[in-house]
VEXDO-580853 format. One line per 8 residues: number of its first residue (from 0); their letters; for each residue x, y, z of C-alpha. Coordinates in Angstrom, 2 decimals. Each point is the difference from the previous one (the first is absolute). Example, Ala and Ser with C-alpha at 12.3 -4.5 7.8 and 13.67 -1.06 7.14 Angstrom:
BEGIN
0 = AS = 12.30/-4.50/7.80 | 1.37/3.44/-0.66
end
This chain:
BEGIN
0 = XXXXXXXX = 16.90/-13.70/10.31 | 3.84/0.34/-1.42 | 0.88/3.60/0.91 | 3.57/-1.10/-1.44 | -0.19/2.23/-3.05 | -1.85/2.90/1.86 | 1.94/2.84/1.61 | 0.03/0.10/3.80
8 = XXXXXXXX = -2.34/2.77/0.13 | -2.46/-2.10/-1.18 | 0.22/-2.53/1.73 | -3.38/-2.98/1.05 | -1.69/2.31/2.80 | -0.14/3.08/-2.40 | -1.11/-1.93/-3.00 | -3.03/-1.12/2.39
16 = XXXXXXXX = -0.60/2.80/0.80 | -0.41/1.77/-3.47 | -1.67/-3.10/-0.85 | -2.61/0.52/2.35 | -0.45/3.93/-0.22 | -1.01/-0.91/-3.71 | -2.53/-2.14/0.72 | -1.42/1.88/2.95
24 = XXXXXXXX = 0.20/3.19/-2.36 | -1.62/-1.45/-3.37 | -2.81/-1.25/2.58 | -1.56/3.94/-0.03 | -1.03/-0.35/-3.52 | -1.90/-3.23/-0.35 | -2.15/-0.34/3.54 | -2.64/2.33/-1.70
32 = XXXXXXXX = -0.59/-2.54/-3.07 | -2.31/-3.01/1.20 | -2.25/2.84/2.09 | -0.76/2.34/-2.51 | -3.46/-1.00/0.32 | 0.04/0.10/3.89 | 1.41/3.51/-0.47 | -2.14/0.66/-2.93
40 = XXXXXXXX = -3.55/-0.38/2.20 | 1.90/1.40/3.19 | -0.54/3.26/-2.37 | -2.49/-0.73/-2.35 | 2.29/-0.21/-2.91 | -0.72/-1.73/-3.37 | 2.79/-2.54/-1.45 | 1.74/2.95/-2.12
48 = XXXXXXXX = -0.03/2.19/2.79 | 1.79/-1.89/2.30 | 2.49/-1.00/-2.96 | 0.58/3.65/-0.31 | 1.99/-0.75/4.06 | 1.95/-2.43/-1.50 | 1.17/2.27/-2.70 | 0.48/2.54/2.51
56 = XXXXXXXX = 2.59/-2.38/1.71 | 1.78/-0.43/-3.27 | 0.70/3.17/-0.48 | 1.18/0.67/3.01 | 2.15/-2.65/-0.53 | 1.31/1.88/-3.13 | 0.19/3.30/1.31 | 1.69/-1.41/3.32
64 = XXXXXXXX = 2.77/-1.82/-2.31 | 0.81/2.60/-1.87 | 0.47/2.76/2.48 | 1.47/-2.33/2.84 | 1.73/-3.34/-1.40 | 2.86/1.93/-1.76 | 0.75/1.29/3.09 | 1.57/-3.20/1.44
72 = XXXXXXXX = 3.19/0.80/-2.11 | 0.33/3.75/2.10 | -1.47/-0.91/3.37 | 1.14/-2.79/2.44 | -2.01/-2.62/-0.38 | -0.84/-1.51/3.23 | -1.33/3.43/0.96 | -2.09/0.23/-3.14
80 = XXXXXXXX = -1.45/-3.34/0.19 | -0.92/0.38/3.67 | -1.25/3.35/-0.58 | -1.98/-0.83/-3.02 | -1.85/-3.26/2.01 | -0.92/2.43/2.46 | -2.06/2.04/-2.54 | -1.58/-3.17/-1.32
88 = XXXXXXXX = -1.11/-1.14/3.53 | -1.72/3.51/0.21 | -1.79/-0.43/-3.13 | -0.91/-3.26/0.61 | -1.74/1.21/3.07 | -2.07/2.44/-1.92 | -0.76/-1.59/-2.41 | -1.79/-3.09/3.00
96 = XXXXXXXX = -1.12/3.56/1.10 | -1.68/1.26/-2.51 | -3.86/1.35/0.08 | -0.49/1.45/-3.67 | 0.70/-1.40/-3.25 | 2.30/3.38/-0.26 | 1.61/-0.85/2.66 | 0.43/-3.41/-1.09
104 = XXXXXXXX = 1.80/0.64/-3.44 | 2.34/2.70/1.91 | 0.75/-2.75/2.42 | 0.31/-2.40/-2.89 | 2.36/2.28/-2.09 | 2.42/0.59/3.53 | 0.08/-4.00/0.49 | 1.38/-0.12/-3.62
112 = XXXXXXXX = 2.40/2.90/0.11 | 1.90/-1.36/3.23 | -0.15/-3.20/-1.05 | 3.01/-0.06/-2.06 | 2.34/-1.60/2.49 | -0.27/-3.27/-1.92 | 1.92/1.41/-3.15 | 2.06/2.02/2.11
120 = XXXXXXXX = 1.87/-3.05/1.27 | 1.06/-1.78/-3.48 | 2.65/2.71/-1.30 | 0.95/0.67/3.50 | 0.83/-3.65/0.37 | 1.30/-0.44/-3.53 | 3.12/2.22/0.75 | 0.97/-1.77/3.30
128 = XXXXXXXX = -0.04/-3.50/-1.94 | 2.57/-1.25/-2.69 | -1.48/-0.32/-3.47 | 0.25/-3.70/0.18 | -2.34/-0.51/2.76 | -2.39/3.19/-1.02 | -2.36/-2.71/-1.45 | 0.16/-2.11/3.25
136 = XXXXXXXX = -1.10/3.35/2.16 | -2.32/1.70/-2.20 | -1.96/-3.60/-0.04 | -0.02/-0.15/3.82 | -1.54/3.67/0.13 | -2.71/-0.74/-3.11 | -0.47/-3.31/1.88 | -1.13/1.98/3.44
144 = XXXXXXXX = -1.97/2.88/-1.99 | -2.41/-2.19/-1.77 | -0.23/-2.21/3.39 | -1.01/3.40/1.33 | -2.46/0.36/-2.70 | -1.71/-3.25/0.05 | 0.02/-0.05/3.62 | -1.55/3.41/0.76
152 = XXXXXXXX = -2.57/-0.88/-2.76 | -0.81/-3.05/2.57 | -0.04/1.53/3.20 | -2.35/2.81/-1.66 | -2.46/-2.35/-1.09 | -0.64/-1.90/3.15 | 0.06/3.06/2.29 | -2.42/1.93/-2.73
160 = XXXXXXXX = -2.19/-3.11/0.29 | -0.18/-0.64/3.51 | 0.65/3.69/1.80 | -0.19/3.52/-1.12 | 2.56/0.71/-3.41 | 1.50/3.14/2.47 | 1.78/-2.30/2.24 | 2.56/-1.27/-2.90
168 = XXXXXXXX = 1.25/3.16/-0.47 | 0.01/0.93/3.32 | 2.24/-3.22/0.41 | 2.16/0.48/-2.76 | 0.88/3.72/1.58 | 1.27/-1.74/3.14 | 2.35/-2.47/-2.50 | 1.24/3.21/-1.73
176 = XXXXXXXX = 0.95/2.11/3.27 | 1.51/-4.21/1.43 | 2.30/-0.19/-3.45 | 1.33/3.88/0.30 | 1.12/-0.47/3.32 | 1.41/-3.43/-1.40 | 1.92/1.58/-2.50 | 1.00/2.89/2.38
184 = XXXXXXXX = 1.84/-2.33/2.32 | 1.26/-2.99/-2.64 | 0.66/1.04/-2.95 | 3.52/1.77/-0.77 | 0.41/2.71/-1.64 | -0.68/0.78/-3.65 | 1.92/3.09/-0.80 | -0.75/2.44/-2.77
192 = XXXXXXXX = 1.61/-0.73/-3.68 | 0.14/3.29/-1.56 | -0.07/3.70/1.23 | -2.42/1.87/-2.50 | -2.74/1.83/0.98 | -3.39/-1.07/0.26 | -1.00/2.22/-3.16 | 2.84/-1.49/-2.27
200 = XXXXXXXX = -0.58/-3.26/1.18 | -3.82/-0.20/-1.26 | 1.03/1.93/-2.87 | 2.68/-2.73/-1.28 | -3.00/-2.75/0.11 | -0.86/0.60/-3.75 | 3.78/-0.27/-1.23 | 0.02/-2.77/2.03
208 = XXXXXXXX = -2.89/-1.50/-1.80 | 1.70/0.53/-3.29 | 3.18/-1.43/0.55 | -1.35/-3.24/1.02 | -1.73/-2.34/-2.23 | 0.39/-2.88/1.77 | -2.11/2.36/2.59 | -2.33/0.66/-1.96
216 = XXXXXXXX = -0.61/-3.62/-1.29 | -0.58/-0.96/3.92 | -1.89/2.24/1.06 | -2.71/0.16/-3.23 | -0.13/-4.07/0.16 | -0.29/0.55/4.00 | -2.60/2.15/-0.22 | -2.55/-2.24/-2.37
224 = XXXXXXXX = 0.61/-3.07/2.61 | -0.91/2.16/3.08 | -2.62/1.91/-1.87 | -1.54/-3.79/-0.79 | 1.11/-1.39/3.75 | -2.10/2.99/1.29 | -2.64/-0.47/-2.04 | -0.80/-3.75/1.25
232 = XXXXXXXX = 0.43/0.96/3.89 | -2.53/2.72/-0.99 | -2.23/-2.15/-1.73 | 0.04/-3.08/2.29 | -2.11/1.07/2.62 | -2.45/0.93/-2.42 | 0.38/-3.02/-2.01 | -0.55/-2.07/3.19
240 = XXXXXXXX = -3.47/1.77/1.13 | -1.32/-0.65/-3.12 | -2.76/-2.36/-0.59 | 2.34/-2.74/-1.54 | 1.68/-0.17/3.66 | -2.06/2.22/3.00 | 3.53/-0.23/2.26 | 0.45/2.89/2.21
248 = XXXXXXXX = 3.67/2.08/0.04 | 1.64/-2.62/2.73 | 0.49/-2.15/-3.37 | 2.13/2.44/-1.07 | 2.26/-1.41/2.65 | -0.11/-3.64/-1.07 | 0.95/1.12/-3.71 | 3.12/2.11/1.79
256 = XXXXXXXX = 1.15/-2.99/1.33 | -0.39/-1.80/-3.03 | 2.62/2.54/-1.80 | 2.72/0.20/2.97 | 0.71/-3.43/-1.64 | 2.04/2.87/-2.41 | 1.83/1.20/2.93 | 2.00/-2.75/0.12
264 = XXXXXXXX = 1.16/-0.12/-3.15 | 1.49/3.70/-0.45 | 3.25/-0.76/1.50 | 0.50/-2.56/-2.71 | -0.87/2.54/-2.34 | 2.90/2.21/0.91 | 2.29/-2.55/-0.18 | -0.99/-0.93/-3.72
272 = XXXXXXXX = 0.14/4.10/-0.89 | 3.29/-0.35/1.32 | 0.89/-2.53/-2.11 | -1.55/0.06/-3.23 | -0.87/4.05/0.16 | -3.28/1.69/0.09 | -1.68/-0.10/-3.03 | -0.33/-3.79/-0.45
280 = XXXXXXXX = -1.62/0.12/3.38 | -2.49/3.08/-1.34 | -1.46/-2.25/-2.59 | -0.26/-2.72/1.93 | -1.96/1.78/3.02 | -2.41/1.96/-2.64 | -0.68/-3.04/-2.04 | -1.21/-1.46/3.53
288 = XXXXXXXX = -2.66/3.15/1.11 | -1.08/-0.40/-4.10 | -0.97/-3.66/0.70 | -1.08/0.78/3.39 | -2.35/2.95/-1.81 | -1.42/-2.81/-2.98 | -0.95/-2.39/2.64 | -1.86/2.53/2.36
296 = XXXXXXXX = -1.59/1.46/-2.73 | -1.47/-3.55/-1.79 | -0.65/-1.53/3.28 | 0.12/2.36/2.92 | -3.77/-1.32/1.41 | 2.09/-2.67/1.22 | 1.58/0.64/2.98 | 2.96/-2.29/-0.10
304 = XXXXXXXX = 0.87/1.37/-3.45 | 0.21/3.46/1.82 | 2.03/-1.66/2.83 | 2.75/-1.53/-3.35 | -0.53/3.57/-1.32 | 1.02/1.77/3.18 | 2.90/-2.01/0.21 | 1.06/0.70/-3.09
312 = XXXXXXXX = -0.76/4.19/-0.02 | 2.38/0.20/3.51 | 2.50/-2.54/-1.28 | 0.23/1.70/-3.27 | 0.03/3.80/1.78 | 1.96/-0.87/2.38 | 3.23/-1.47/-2.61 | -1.13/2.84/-2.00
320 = XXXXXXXX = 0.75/2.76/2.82 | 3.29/-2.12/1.18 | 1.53/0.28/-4.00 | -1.40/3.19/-0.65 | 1.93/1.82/2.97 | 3.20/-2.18/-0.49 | -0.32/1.35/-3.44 | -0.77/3.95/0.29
328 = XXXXXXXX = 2.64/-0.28/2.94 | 3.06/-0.97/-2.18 | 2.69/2.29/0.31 | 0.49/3.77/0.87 | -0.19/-0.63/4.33 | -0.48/3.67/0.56 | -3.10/0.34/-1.42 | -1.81/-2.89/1.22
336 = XXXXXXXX = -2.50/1.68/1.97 | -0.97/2.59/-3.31 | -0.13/-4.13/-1.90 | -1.82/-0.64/2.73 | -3.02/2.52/-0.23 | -0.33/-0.19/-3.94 | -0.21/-3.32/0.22 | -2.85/0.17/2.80
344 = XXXXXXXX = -1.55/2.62/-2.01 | -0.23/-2.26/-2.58 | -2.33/-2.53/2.46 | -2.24/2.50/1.34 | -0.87/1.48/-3.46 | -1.39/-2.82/-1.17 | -1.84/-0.73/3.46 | -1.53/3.44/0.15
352 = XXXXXXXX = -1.31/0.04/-3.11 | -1.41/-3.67/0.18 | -1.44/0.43/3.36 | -3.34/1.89/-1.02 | -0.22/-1.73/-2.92 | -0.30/-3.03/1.82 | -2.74/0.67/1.45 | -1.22/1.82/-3.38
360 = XXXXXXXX = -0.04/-3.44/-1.34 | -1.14/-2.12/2.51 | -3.20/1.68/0.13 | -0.55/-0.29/-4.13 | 1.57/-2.88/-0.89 | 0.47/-1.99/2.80 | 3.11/-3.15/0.85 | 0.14/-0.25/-3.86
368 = XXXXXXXX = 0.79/3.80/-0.32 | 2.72/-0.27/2.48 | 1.90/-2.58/-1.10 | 0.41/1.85/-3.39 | 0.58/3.21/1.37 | 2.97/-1.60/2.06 | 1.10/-2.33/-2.79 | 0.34/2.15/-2.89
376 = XXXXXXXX = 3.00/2.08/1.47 | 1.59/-3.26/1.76 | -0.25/-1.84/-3.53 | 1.95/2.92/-1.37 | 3.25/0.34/2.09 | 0.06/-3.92/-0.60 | 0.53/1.37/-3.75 | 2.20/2.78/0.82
384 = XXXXXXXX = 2.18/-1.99/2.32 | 0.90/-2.75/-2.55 | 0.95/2.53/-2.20 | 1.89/1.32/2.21 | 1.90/-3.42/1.03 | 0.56/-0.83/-3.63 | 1.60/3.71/-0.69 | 1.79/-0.72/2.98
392 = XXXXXXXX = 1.25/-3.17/-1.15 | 0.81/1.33/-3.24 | 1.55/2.69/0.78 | 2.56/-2.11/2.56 | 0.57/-2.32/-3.25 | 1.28/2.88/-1.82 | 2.48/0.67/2.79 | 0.83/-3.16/-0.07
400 = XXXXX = 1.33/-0.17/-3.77 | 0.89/3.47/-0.56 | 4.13/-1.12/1.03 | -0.41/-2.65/-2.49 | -1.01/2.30/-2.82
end
C-alpha cells in the first residue's frame, strides 16, 4: 500500500485500522438476516412479523445517521467513533438478550441507531486524503464494509444452524467493545472541522441537500442498489429453505464467500473513479446488479445461477458505493460529514422501506416476486445514470468549444 500521496496522519497503521472498525461496525446490521426464522420460532413470530425487526434496524439506522453522523465535522472523531462502538456493543447484547418480540424490535432499532460508525469513517477519511487518491481510500473502506457484510452474514448462518442465534450477537458485542479500545489507543486524532452548534448544524442539512446535485444523484441511485442488495440477503435464506433447495441458514455462508470474490476488486474500482470519474463507473456497476437481477429472476431454482448472480449484485454494489461516495464527496471539505449523512440517508431510505416489503412479497409471490421487486428500481438508475453520463459528456463538449465560438 503506497501511502506516498497520503498525509502523514494517515499513514498504513491508521488506514487499518479504520479499515477494520468498518467492517467490524457494518457487521451489527446483517448477523440478524439468515436467522430470522430461528428468531422468528424463538418467539412465535410469522415471516412479516419478524420482517417488521429488520425494519426496525433500518430505521434506527436512519434516525442514528441523521442525529449522530453530522456530528463527526464538530466532535473529535476518534472519541466519537470509540464512543459510538461502545453503544453498538450494548445493543448488540440486548438484542442476543432479548425475551419478547418488544424487546426484540427495541433491541433491533438500538443495533441500527449505533451502528453508524461505518459511514462515519468515509468523510472523516476523505479530508485527511488528497483528492487524487480519494478514489484509492474510499475503495479500501467500501472494500472492508461489504467484507464485513458478507462475512457476518456467514458467521450468522453457521452459528444460527449449529448453536443458539443469541451467541452471535453476544460475540459481535465483544468485537465492538475489542475495536473501541482499538481505536482509543491507534488511531490519531480526528479533530473537529467547524464550530457551529449542534442545532445549526442539523438545521443546514436541507440547504445542504439543495446545493448539491451531484449529491443528490448519489445518494437516490445509492439508495435503489442497497434497497435491491438488501432485498436479496433478505430473501436468500428464504429462497434457500424452500422446496426447490431444503438448505438450512449455514448456506448462507457458502453464498458469502462466493461474493467476497467482489472484495477484491473494489480497490481497482477506485483507481478507475479516479481516473475516468464517477459516473462512467455508476452505469457500469448498475448495469451489472440489472443483469445480476434478470438472471436470478429467469433462473434462480438453480443454484449456481444464484452463486453468478451473487457475484454480480456485490460486485455491482460494491463499484456502485465506491463511485457514488467519490462522487457526492467532490469538493466543499468542510462539509463532508453533513455529504456524508445525506448521502447515507439516501441508503437507508430505500432499505427501510424495502425491508417489510420483502417479506410482503415473499410470502405472495414468491423468488419470482422478488426479483421484480428488486429489479424494477435497479433497471431504473441504469436509465437515469446514462442520462446522466451523456449530459455530462455534453455538457463538458460545450466547454470545450465555447473559446472557439
Amino acid at each position: 500500500m503506497n501511502d506516498q500521496s497520503l498525509p502523514p496522519r494517515l499513514g498504513t497503521g491508521a488506514q487499518v485500522i479504520l479499515v477494520t472498525a468498518g467492517s467490524v461496525g457494518i457487521g451489527s446490521l446483517y448477523y440478524m438476516q439468515p436467522v430470522m426464522m430461528q428468531i422468528a420460532a424463538s418467539f412465535d413470530m410469522s415471516v412479516t412479523e419478524i420482517g417488521f425487526a429488520s425494519m426496525a434496524t433500518q430505521l434506527g439506522v436512519w434516525l442514528g445517521v441523521l442525529l449522530m453522523l453530522s456530528t463527526g465535522d464538530i466532535i473529535d472523531g476518534r472519541k466519537l467513533i470509540s464512543t459510538i462502538l461502545l453503544g453498538n456493543a450494548a445493543s448488540l447484547a440486548a438484542l442476543g438478550s432479548a425475551s419478547s418480540p418488544v424487546h426484540l424490535y427495541a433491541a433491533s432499532a438500538m443495533v441500527g441507531f449505533t451502528a453508524v460508525v461505518p459511514y462515519l469513517i468515509p468523510p472523516m477519511t476523505s479530508r485527511l486524503v488528497e483528492p487524487e487518491a480519494r478514489g484509492r481510500m474510499i475503495g479500501r473502506l467500501a472494500a472492508g464494509v461489504f467484507a464485513g457484510m458478507l462475512v457476518a452474514r456467514g458467521i450468522s448462518g453457521i452459528v444460527g444452524e449449529h448453536a443458539d442465534w443469541r451467541w452471535t450477537f453476544w460475540g459481535a458485542a465483544v468485537a465492538c467493545v475489542l475495536m473501541a479500545l482499538g481505536l482509543r489507543f491507534w488511531l490519531p486524532a480526528l479533530p473537529a472541522q467547524s464550530t457551529v452548534s449542534y442545532r445549526e448544524l442539523i438545521g443546514s442539512l436541507w440547504q445542504v441537500l439543495r446545493s448539491h446535485p451531484r449529491l443528490r444523484q448519489a445518494a437516490l441511485t445509492q439508495g435503489s442498489m442497497f434497497a435491491a442488495f438488501n432485498v436479496f440477503w433478505l430473501a436468500l435464506p428464504l429462497q434457500l429453505a424452500s422446496p426447490d433447495h431444503r438448505l438450512g441458514s449455514s448456506a448462507v455462508a457458502g453464498f458469502a464467500l462466493v461474493g467476497l470474490a467482489a472484495i477484491v476488486i473494489a480497490p481497482m474500482v477506485g483507481r478507475l473513479t479516479d481516473r475516468y470519474g464517477a459516473q462512467p463507473v455508476i452505469v457500469g456497476a448498475t448495469s451489472a446488479v440489472a443483469i445480476a437481477w434478470l438472471v436470478m429472476g429467469a433462473f434462480g431454482q438453480h443454484l449456481p445461477v444464484l452463486a453468478i448472480g451473487v457475484v454480480l449484485l456485490d460486485l455491482g454494489t460494491t463499484s456502485s458505493h465506491i463511485a457514488n461516495q467519490a462522487k457526492a464527496f467532490t469538493g466543499s471539505p468542510h462539509l463532508r460529514s453533513r455529504i456524508g449523512t445525506i448521502y447515507v440517508l439516501g441508503l437507508f431510505t430505500g432499505a427501510a422501506v424495502f425491508s417489510p416489503a420483502t417479506m410482503f412479497v415473499w410470502q405472495h409471490w414468491g423468488w419470482t416476486g422478488i426479483c421484480l421487486l428488486a429489479g424494477a428500481p435497479t433497471t431504473l438508475m441504469v436509465v437515469f445514470n446514462v442520462r446522466q453520463l451523456m449530459a455530462d459528456r455534453a455538457c463538458r463538449a460545450t466547454l470545450q468549444l465555447a473559446p472557439t465560438q
